[in-house]
Structures are given as structure tokens and as C-alpha cells.
PLY file of the C-alpha trace (Angstrom):
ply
format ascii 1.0
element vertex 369
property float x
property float y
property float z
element edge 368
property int vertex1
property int vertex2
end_header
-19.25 -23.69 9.76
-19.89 -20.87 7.18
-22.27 -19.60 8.49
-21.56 -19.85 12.38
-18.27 -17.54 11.44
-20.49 -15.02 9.81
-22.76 -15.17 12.56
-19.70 -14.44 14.52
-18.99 -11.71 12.86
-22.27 -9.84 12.40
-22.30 -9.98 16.36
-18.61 -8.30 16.63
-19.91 -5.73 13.98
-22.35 -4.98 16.27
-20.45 -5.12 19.45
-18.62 -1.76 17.72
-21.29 -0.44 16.41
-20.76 -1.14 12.69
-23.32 -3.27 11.83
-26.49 -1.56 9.78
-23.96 0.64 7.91
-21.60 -1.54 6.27
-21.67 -3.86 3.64
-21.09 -7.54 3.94
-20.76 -9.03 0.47
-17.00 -10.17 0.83
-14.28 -11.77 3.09
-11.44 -8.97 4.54
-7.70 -9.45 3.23
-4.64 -8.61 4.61
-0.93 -8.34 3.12
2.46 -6.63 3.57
4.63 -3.92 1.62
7.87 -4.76 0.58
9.49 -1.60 -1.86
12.38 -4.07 -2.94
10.82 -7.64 -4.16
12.26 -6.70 -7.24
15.77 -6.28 -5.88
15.97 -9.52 -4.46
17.71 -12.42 -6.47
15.24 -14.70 -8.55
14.98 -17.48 -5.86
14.64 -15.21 -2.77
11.79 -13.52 -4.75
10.08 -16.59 -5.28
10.49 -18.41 -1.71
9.35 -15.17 -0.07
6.05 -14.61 -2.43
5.76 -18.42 -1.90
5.95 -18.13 1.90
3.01 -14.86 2.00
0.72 -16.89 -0.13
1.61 -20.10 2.19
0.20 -17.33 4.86
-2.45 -15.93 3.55
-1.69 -12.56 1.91
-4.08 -11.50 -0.65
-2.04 -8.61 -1.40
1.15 -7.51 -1.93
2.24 -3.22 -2.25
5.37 -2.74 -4.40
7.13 0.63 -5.75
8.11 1.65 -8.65
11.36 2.30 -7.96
15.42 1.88 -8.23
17.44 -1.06 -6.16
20.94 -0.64 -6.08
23.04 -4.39 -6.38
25.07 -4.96 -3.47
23.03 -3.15 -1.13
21.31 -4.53 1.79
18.08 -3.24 2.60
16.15 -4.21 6.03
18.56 -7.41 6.12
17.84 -8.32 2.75
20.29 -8.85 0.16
19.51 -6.43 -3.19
21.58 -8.24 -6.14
19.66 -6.86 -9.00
20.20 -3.55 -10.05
17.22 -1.94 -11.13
17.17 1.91 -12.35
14.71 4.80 -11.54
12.10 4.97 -14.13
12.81 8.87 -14.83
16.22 10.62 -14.12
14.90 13.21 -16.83
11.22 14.34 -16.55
9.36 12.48 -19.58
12.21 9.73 -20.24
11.15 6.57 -19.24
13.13 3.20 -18.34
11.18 0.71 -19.50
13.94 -1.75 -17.20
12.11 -0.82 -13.83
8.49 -2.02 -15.15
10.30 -4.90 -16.31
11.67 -5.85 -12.99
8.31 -5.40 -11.21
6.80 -7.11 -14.27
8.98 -10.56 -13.74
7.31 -10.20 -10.07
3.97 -9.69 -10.73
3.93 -12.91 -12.90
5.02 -14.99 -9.95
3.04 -12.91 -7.53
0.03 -14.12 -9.90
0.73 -17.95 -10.33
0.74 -17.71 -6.19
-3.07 -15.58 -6.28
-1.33 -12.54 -4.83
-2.72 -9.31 -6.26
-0.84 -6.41 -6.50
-1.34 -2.30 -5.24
1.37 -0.60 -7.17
2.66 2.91 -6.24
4.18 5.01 -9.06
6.13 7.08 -7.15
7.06 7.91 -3.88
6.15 11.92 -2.84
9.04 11.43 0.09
12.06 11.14 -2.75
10.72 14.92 -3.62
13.13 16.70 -1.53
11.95 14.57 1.67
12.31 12.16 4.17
13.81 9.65 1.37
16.12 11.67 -0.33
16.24 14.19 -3.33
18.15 12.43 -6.14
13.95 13.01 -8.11
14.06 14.90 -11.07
10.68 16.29 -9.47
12.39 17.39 -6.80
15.32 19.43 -8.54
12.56 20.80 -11.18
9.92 21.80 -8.62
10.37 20.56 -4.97
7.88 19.31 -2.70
5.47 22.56 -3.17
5.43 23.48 -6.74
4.59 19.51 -7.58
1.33 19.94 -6.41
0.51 23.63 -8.19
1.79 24.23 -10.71
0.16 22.94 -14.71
3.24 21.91 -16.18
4.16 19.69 -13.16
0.54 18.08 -13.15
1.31 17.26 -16.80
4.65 15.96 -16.17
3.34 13.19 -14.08
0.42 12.02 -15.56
2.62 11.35 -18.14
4.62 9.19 -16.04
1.32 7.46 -15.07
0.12 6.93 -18.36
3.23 5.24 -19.29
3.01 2.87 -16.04
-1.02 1.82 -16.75
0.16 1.43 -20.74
3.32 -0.41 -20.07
2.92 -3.65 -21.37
5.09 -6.75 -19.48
8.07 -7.70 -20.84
7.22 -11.33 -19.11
3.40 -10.83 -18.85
2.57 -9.84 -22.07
0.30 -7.89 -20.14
-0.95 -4.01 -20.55
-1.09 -3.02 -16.93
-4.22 -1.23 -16.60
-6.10 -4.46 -18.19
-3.96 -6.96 -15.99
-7.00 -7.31 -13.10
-5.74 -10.57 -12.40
-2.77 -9.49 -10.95
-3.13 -6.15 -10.08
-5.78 -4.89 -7.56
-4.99 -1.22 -7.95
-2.68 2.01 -8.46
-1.83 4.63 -5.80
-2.10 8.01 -6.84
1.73 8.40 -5.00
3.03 6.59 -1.87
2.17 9.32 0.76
0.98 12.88 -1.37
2.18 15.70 0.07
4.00 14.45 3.10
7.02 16.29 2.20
5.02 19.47 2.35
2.32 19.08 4.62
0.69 22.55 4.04
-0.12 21.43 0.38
-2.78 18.82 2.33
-3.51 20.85 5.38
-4.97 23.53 3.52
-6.79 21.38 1.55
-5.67 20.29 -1.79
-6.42 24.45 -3.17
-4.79 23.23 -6.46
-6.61 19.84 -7.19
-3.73 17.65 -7.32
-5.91 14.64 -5.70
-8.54 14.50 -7.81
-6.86 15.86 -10.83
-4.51 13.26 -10.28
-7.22 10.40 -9.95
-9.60 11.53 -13.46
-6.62 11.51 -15.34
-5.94 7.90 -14.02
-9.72 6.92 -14.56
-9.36 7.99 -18.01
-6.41 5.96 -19.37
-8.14 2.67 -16.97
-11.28 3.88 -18.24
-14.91 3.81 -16.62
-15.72 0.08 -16.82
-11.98 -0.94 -15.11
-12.49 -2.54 -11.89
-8.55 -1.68 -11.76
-8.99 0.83 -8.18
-7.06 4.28 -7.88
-5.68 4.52 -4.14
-5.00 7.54 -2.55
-2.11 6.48 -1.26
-2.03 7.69 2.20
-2.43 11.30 1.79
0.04 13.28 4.03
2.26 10.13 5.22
1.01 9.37 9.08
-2.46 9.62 9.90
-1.50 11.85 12.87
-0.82 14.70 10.35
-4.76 14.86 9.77
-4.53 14.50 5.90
-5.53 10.64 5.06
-9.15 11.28 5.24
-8.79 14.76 3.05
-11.84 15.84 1.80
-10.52 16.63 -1.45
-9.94 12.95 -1.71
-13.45 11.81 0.04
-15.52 14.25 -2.75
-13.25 12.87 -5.49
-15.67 11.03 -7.76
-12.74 9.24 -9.68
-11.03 7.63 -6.76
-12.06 4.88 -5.20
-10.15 3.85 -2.26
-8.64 5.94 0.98
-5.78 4.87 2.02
-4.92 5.13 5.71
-1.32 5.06 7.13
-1.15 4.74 10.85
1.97 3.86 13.02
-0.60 3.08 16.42
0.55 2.24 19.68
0.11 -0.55 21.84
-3.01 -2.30 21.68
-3.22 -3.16 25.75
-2.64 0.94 26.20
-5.63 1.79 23.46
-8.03 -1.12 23.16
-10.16 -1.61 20.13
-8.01 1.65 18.33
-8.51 0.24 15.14
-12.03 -0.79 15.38
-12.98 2.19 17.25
-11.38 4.44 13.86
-12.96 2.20 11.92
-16.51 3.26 12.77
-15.28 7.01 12.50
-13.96 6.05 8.80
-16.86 4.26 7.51
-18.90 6.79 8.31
-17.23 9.63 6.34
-17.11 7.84 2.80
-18.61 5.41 0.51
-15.23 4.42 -0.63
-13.34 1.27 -0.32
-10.74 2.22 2.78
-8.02 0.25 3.46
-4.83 0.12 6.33
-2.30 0.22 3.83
0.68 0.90 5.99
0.54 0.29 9.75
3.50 -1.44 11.79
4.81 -2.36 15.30
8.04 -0.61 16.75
9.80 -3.48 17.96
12.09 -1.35 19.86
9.42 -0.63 22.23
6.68 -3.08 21.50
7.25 -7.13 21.87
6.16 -8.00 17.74
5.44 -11.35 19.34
2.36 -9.86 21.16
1.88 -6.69 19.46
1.26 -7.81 16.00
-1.68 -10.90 16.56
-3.16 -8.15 19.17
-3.26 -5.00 16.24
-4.50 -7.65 14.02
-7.34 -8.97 15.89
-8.35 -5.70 16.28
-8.55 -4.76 12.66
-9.92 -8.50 11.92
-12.88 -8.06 14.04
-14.54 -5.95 11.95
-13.33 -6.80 8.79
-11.32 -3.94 8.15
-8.00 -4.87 5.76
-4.64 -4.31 6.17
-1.82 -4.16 4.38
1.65 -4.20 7.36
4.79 -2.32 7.36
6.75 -5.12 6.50
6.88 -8.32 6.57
10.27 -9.00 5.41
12.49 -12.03 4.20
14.68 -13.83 6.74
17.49 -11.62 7.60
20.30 -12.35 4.95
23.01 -9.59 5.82
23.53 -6.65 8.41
21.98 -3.41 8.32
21.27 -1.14 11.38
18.22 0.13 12.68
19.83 3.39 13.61
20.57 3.90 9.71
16.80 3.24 9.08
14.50 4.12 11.22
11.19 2.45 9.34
13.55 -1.09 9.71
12.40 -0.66 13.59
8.72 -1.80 12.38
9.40 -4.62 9.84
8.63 -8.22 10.96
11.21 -11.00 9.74
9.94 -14.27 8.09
11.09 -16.87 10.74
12.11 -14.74 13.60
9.27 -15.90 15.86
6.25 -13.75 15.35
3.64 -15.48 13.74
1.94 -13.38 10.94
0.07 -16.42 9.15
-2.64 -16.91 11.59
-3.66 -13.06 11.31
-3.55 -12.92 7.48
-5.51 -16.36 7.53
-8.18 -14.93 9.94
-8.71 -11.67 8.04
-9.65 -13.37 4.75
-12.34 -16.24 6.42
-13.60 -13.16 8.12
-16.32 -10.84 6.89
-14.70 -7.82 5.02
-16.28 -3.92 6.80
-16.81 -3.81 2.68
-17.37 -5.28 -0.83
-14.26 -6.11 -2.14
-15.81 -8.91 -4.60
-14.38 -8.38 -7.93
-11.32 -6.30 -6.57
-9.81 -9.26 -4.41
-12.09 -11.66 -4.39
0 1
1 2
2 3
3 4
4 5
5 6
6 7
7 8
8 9
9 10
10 11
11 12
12 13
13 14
14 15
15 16
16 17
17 18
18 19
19 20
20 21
21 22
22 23
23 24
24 25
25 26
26 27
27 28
28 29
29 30
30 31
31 32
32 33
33 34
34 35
35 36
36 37
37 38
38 39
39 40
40 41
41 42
42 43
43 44
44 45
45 46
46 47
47 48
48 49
49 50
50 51
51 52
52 53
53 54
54 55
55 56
56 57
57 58
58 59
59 60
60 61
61 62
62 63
63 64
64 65
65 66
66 67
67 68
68 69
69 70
70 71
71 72
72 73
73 74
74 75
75 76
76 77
77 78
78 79
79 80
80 81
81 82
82 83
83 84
84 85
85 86
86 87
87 88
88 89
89 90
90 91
91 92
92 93
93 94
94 95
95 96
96 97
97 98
98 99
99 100
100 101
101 102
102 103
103 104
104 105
105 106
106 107
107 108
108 109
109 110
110 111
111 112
112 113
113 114
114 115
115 116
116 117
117 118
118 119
119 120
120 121
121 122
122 123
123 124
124 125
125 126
126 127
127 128
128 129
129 130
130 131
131 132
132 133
133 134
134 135
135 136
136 137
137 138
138 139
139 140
140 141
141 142
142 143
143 144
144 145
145 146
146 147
147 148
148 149
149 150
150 151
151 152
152 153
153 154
154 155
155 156
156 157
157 158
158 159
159 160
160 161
161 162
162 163
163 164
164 165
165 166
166 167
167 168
168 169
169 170
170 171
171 172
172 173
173 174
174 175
175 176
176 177
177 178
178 179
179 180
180 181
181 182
182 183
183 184
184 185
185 186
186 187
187 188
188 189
189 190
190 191
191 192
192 193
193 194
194 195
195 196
196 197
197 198
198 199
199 200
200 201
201 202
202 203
203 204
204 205
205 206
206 207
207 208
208 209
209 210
210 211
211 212
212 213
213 214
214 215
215 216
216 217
217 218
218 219
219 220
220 221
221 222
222 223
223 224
224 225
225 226
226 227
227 228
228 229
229 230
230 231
231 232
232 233
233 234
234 235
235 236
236 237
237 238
238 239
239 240
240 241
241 242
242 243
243 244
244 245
245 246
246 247
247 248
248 249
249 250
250 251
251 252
252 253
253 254
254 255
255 256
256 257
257 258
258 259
259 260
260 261
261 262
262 263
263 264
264 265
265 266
266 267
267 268
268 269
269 270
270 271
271 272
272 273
273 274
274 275
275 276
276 277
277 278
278 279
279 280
280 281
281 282
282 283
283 284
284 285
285 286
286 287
287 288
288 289
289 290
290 291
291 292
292 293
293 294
294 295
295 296
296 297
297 298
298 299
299 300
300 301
301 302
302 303
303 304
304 305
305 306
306 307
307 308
308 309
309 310
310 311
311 312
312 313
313 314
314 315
315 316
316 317
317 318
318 319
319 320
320 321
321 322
322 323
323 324
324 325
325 326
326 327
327 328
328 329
329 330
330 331
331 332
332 333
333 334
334 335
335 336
336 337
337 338
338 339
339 340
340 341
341 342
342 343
343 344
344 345
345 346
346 347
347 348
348 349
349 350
350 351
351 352
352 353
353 354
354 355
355 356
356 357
357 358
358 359
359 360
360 361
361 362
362 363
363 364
364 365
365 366
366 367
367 368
């Protein structure tokens, strides 16, 4: 049976015109986002990291980030409070690494890795808000020039890969088990898009990444993500070179919102061959999502993953969320339009299933596997 699937797959590969240039040493993966696990109550953590491994998910992407009690966020109900890690550059919280800490642990009894991004670029003076000390001490342009704000958060990472669990016991950067890798930032420059359209001038990317490297250190198979460089792939900044010449990262990070799949067949596998074929990296789909106010998610979603399954290529969806809990409207959040609700009819367990029995586009053995 084994080896009829690969079979299978060798001859899609081939059908796209992958196969002789990629690497087939490992099953694909798939997962979800979710930036509020660690809001959730104790039990709804746990029956919703429960229910993804039940499906399949290999991976989970969480923030490090502040959830406000009494919120609720895409239908979900936030009861614990969590704060920011840094209202004041260089103070540290060590409460929000605890929060995601508590998760991880369960997230790892279930075989669910973790990609964990330090920060989000949009909460510097962008699309999610400006309450970011980096955003009051340099704004969106600045960040990514400017020495003293380079310094300022690499300190911030070095605290997240040092921080050891308060319910792990675990230093970060040597907890492989349960953590597959660090972004650089959720989405680098998006809030400025000039900083990546002309090209990175001040090295933020790979200065960024060598620092990183150098508190993992050399041997860690612990992966620095780019993160999605520039926020949508349409803004022509996920694939920067600065980030593809970077020695010290090791995975591109693409974010694409596509259409429908009946309107542009084989998009994903068709990019695919275009990706592979500008880096050695590891490259991963670690946002994409269906708008289900103009796309049936029934449909839609097994369609965009069967796409991206056939050749292996792993994804990571914009989100698969718990079963709605409380009311919160799509017109106060746009990105709610594209999360998929446990239970509301859309079935995301055969996808995630079929991505990891399929052969991966790459290696990922000793990263997820």
C-alpha cells in the first residue's frame, strides 16, 4: 500500500513537472493558525488541540501575544487574560510565555508541533492596531533601519528562544519536540511595504535570522521562518531575495489569500514549481484561507487542498477555529470571513490526513517528522 501511494505520487509530481528537482525523503503536513489558543479556557484549549490532532494537524502557528478576558474573538470565547510581552521596549512579561507555555505542553502530549511568531509587524502602526511600543518608538519604517531598533528586538527574541516553561521546564530553543520553528515576525514589513519592495537595503531579514541562529545555535534543527515577508503574496515580497540569499534562514514562508480553485486550476501546484525552483529552502503555505462570503468552504477548502496535496507542498490554513461559542461580526473583522468552524460542515480532517500519507515537495524528516 506504501508503496502504491508513493508511486502515486511520483506520477502527480511529474504530471506538474516537479519531479527530478525535489526531494522525496518525507511525508507533507498540514495545520491551522489560531493567534488565541492561549485565550481560550483550559478545557476549550484542550478539546480543540484534541480535535486537530484527531484530524491530522502536524502543526499548529501561535502568537506571542495579549488576549483580553471577556472578549470574543472569531466566535470564540477569550476568558484568560493574558498581557503583551513588552509595553516598554526591553521589559519583558514572563506571563505571556507562560500562557503559550501551558499550550505547548498539551499541544505536545497530542504530537502537535509548534511555529511560534514573536511578534506581529501589523500591531506596528498597521492593519492591527498601534497600542506596540515599536510602533510609538519608531513606526513601521524606522523598525527596519535603524541600529538601535534592530537591537531592541533581538532582545525580545533572545528572551523568547531563552525563556524557559513555567509548565515545560523547557528552554525554548532546545524544546524540538514541541516546537518546529520561530518566525522572524508574522508578516515583515507589511505595514510599510516599501521597506520589502526595495529590497531589504537595511538587512533586517537576514540580520534578523543570524542573530536567531546564534542564540539556537548551528547544530539546532529548531527552523527560523520568514514569516511571510510583506503580508499577501500579491504584494511581491514573500519570495524576497534578501530572504532567499539569507544563509541563516531556513524556511520561506508564503501567505496567499487565492481564489477559487474551479476559476484557476492547479494555482497552487502550478506556484509550487515556480517556488521550488528559486530556493533550496524549506517553503511552506503558512497562511492561506477561503472567503466564505464568496466561496462555498464546503467545496472550496478539500478543492485548495488537493491542490497543494498533490505535490506535497504543506500548509498551514487561515483558521480553523473552535465551534462558535459567542457572537462576533464579520463586518468588525474582516480575516473572520476566511476561518473554518470545527463542526459547521466543512470537513478539514480528510485534507490534513491526506497531506501527511502523501509525499512531502521536501525533507522535512527531523523538523516534523
Amino acid at each position: 500500500m506504501k508503496i502504491l501511494q508513493a508511486s502515486a505520487t511520483v506520477l502527480a509530481l511529474a504530471s506538474t513537472g516537479l519531479a527530478g528537482v525535489v526531494k522525496r525523503n518525507s511525508h507533507s503536513w498540514a495545520g491551522s493558525n489560531l493567534y488565541f489558543l492561549q485565550g481560550l479556557s483550559d478545557a476549550d484549549q484542550t478539546a480543540y488541540i484534541n480535535t486537530l490532532a484527531s484530524d491530522g494537524a502536524k502543526v499548529l502557528r501561535l502568537w506571542v501575544n495579549a488576549q483580553k478576558s471577556g472578549a470574543c474573538d472569531k466566535q470564540s470565547k477569550i476568558v484568560n487574560s493574558v498581557p503583551a510581552l513588552e509595553t516598554t521596549i526591553g521589559r519583558y512579561n514572563n506571563a505571556t510565555l507562560d500562557a503559550l507555555d501551558k499550550v505547548l505542553v498539551k499541544m505536545a502530549a497530542k504530537g502537535i508541533k509548534a511555529l511560534i511568531s514573536p511578534h506581529d509587524a501589523n500591531m506596528i502602526c498597521g492593519a492591527n492596531g498601534s497600542d506596540d511600543p515599536y510602533c510609538s518608538t519608531w513606526g513601521p519604517g524606522y523598525f527596519y533601519e535603524v541600529q538601535d531598533a534592530f537591537n531592541a528586538y533581538d532582545n525580545r527574541l533572545s528572551f523568547i528562544l531563552n525563556y524557559q516553561g513555567k509548565y515545560s521546564g523547557k528552554v525554548w530553543k532546545n524544546w524540538k519536540a514541541a516546537i518546529m520553528g520561530f518566525d522572524l515576525q508574522n508578516e515583515p514589513m507589511a505595514p510599510k511595504l516599501s521597506e520589502c519592495t526595495n529590497g531589504d537595503v537595511h538587512g533586517w531579514v537576514c540580520g534578523r535570522a543570524a542573530h536567531m541562529r546564534t542564540v539556537l545555535g548551528a547544530q539546532n534543527p529548531i527552523k527560523i521562518g520568514s514569516g511571510g515577508i510583506g503580508g499577501d503574496y500579491s504584494h511581491g515580497c514573500n519570495l524576497l531575495p534578501a530572504a532567499l540569499n539569507c544563509p541563516q534562514l531556513d524556511m520561506i514562508s508564503v501567505h496567499r489569500y487565492a481564489g477559487g480553485e474551479a476559476n484557476n486550476a492547479n494555482q497552487w501546484a502550478n506556484n509550487a514549481r515556480s517556488w521550488i525552483k528559486q530556493t533550496s529552502k524549506l517553503l511552506v503555505v503558512e497562511e492561506w484561507g477561503v472567503n466564505t462570503l464568496t466561496y462555498n468552504p464546503v467545496t472550496e477548502f478539500p478543492a485548495n487542498t488537493q491542490d497543494m496535496n498533490s505535490v506535497g507542498l504543506p500548509w498551514l490554513y487561515w483558521q480553523i477555529l473552535p465551534a462558535k461559542e459567542c457572537d462576533s461580526s464579520i463586518n468588525d473583522d474582516s480575516s473572520h470571513a476566511f476561518g473554518i468552524q470545527l463542526g459547521s460542515g466543512t470537513d478539514v480532517s480528510t485534507p490534513m490526513h491526506q497531506a501527511s500519507s502523501v509525499t512531502g515537495l521536501q525533507d522535512w524528516t527531523g523538523v516534523i517528522y
